[in-house]
C-alpha positions in Angstrom: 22.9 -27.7 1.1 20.4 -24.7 1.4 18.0 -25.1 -0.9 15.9 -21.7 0.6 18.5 -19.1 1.4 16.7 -16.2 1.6 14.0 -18.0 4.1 11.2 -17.3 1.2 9.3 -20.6 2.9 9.3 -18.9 6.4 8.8 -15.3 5.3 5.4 -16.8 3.1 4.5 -19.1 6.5 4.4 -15.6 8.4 2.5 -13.2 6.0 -0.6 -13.4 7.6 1.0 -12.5 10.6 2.6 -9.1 8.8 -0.5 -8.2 7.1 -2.0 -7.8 10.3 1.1 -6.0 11.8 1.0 -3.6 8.6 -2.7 -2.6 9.5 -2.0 -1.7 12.9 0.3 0.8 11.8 -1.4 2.2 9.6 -4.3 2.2 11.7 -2.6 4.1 14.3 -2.0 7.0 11.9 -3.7 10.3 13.9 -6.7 11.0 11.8 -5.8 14.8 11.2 -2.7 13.2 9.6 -4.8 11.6 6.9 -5.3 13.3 3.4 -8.4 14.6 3.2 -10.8 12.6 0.1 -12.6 15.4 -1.3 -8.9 17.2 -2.6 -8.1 14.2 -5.4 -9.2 13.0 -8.5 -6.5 10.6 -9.2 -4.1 8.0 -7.4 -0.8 7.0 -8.5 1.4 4.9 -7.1 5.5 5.4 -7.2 7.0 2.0 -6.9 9.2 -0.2 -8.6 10.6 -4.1 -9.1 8.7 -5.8 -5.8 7.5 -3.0 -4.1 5.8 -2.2 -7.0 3.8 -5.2 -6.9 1.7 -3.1 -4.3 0.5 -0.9 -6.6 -0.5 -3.6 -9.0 -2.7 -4.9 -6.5 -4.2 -1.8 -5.4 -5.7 -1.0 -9.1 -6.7 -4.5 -9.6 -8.8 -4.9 -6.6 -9.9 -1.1 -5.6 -10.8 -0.4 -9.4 -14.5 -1.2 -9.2 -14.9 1.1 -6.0 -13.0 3.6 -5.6 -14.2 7.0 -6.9 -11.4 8.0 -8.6 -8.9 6.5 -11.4 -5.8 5.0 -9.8 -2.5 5.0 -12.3 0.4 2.1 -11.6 3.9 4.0 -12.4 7.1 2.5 -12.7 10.1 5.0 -14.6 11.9 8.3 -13.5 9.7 11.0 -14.9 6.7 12.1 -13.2 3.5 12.4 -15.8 2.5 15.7 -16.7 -1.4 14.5 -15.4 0.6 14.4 -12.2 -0.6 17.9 -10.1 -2.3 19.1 -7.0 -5.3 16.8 -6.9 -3.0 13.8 -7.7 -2.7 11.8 -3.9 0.5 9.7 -4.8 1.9 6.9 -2.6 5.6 6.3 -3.2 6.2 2.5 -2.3 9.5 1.3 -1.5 10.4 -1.1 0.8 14.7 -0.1 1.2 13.7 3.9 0.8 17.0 4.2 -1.7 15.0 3.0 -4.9 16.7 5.9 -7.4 13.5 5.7 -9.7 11.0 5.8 -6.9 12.8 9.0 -5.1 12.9 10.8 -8.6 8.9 10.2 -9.3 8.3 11.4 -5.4 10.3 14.4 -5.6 8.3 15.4 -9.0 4.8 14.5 -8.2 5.8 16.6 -4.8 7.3 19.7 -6.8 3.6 19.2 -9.2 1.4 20.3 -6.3 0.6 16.1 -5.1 -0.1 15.0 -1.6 3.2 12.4 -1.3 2.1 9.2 1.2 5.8 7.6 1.6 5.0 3.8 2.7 8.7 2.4 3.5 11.1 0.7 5.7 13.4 4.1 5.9 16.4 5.3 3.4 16.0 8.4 1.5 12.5 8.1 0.8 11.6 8.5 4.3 14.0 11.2 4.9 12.4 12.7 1.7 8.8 12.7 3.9 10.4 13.9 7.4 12.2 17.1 5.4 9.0 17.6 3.5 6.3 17.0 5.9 4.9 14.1 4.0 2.8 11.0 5.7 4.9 8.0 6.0 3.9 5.0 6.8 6.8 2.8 8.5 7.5 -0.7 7.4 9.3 -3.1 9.6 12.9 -3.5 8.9 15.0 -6.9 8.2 12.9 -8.4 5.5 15.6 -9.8 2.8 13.3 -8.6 -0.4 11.0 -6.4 -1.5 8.6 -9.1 -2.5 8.5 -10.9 0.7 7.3 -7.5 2.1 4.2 -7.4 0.4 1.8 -7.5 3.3 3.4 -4.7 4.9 3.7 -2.6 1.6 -0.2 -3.3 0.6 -1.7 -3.1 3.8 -0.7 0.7 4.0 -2.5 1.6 1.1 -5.5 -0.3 1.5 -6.4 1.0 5.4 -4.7 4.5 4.4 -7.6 4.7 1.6 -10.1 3.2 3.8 -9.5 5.6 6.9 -10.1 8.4 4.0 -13.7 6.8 3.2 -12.7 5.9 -0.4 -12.2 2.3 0.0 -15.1 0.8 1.9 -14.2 -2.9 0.5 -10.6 -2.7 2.2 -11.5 -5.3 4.4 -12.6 -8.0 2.1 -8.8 -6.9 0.4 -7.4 -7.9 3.6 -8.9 -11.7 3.0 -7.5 -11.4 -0.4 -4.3 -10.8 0.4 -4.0 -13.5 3.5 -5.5 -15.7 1.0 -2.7 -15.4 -1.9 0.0 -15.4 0.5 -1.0 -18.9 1.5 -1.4 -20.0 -2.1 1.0 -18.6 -3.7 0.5 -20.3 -6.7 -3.1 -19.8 -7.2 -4.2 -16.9 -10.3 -4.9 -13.3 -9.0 -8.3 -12.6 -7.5 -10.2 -9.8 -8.5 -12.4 -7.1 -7.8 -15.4 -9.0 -8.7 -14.7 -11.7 -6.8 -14.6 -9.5 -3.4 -18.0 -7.8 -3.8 -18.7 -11.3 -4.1 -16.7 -12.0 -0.4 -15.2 -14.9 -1.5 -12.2 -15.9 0.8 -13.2 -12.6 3.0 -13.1 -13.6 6.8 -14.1 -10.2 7.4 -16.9 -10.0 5.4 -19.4 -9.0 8.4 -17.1 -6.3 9.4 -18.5 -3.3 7.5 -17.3 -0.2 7.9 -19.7 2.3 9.4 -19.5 6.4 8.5 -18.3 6.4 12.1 -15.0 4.6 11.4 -13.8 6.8 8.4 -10.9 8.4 9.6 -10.9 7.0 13.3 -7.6 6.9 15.0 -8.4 4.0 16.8 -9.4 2.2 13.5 -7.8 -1.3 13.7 -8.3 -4.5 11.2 -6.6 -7.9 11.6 -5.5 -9.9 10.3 12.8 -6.6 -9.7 15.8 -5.3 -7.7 16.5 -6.1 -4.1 16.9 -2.2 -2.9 13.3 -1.8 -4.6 
């Protein structure tokens, strides 16, 4: 009898290996395709059940440096706060997350810079008819939650590319490290200007890098 029938063990065992898949993508964005930093004062993230998770993660390690406020949302109605210096990432792995589509259409109809980061569905139709950045995520992963590599790393190099997340690289070593123990507490900020579990630690990135096309780094409900 299965005792793993969704391939969780496997999909875990492999997360390094789409971390690193996620930040080639997103490091092939074109540069004129990125949002330019000096338009936002806030970041908010659209996401719910385990895409969400993504967002979660973003504000708990990119708090201490980025140089604006980042807000986690997770409901149907688009803050008022929400406007044309709001750059909001709409994270959803199956594209078809009603709650998600509902918060990107209004932060998009309040003035905000939409980044779409998912897999396809409405959400990335929702980009192509607007003209939004989307970031593709590979298809055929069962959940939401075992997609986490390729829903974070998006965010992380996106913001890096843009200058406003120089420690994006010691996130990277954060995130290889929790996927292969799973079962340890959360690391923080803290703990990466510290470079704890950071393999790429030495890799700093230079003015010259910012917003590089050739920028490249290494390694709930199901529809969420």
């Amino acid at each position: 009898m299965a005792v793993d029938s969704l391939g969780f063990g496997d999909a875990l065992a492999t997360m390094p290996e789409q971390l690193a898949a996620a930040h080639e993508v997103a490091g092939k964005v074109p540069a004129p395709a990125l949002p330019d930093a000096g338009a936002f004062d806030r970041i908010v993230t659209l996401g719910m059940g385990g895409s969400g998770i993504a967002g979660n993660f973003l504000q708990a390690v990119g708090t201490a440096t980025l140089p604006v406020p980042v807000t986690v949302l997770k409901h149907y109605r688009t803050p008022a706060f929400v406007g044309p210096r709001t750059l909001a990432f709409a994270v959803s792995y199956s594209g078809d997350t009603e709650e998600t589509l509902e918060m990107a259409r209004g932060a998009h109809a309040a003035g905000a810079t939409v980044v779409a980061i998912t897999a396809g569905g409405a959400l990335a139709q929702f980009a192509r008819e607007q003209g939004a950045l989307h970031v593709p995520c590979p298809e055929g992963i069962p959940v939401p939650r075992l997609a986490l590599g390729a829903l974070v790393a998006p965010l992380f190099v996106i913001l890096f590319r843009m200058g406003m997340l120089p420690e994006a690289h010691a996130a990277k070593g954060t995130l290889a490290w929790h996927a292969a123990h799973p079962a340890e507490p959360p690391m923080m900020s803290h703990d990466l200007s510290r470079g704890i579990n950071s393999p790429s630690r030495s890799s700093s990135a230079s003015a010259s890098s910012v917003r590089d096309p050739s920028f490249r780094t290494c390694p709930s409900r199901v529809s969420a």
